[in-house]
C-alpha positions in Angstrom: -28.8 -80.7 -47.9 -29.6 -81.3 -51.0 -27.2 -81.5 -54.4 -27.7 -79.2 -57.6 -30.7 -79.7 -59.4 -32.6 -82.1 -57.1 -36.0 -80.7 -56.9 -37.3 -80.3 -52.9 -39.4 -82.4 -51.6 -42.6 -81.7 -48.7 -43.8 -84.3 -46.5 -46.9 -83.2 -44.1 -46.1 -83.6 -40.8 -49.6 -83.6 -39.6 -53.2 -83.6 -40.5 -55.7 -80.9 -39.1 -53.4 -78.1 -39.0 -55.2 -74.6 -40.2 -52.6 -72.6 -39.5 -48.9 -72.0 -37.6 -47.7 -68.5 -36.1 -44.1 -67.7 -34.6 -43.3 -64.4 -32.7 -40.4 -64.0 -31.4 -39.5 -61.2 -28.5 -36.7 -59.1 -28.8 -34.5 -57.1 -25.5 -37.5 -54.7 -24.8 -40.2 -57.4 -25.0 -41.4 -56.4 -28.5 -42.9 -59.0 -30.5 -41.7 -59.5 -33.9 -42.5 -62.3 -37.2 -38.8 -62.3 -37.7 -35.9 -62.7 -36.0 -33.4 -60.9 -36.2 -35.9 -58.2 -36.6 -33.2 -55.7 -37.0 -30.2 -57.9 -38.1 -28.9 -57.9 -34.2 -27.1 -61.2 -33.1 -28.1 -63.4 -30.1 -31.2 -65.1 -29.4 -34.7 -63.3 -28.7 -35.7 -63.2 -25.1 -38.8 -65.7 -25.4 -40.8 -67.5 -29.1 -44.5 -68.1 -28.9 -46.1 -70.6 -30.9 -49.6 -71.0 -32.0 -51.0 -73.6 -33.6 -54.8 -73.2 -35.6 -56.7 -76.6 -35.7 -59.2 -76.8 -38.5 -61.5 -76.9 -36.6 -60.8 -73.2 -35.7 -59.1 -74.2 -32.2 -55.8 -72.7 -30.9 -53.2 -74.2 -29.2 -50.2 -71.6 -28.2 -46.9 -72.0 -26.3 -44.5 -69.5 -24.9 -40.9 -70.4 -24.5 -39.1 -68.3 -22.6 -35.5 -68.5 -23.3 -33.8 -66.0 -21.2 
């Protein structure tokens, strides 16, 4: 948390990183950018990560949480 007018701060975490994608599934297994897609409680069924590498490789992950 930060207190009234202290401007943010970014750190990189790490170095090589092109690009990051999160989908989350919803109930019916429908993948969506955001969650709640639809303003529903609870938790989505399952996340994937993916990870882009600059030098174009891709690393993804599916969590499955239910």
């Amino acid at each position: 948390d930060r207190g009234p007018g202290v401007e943010p701060a970014a750190y990189p975490l790490a170095d090589g990183i092109a690009g990051l994608e999160v989908r989350y599934a919803d109930e019916d297994g429908a993948w969506s950018e955001r969650w709640p897609p639809d303003r529903r409680g609870g938790l989505p069924r399952a996340i994937r990560v993916a990870v882009t590498l600059a030098d174009g490789a891709r690393l993804e992950r599916l969590i499955v949480l239910r």
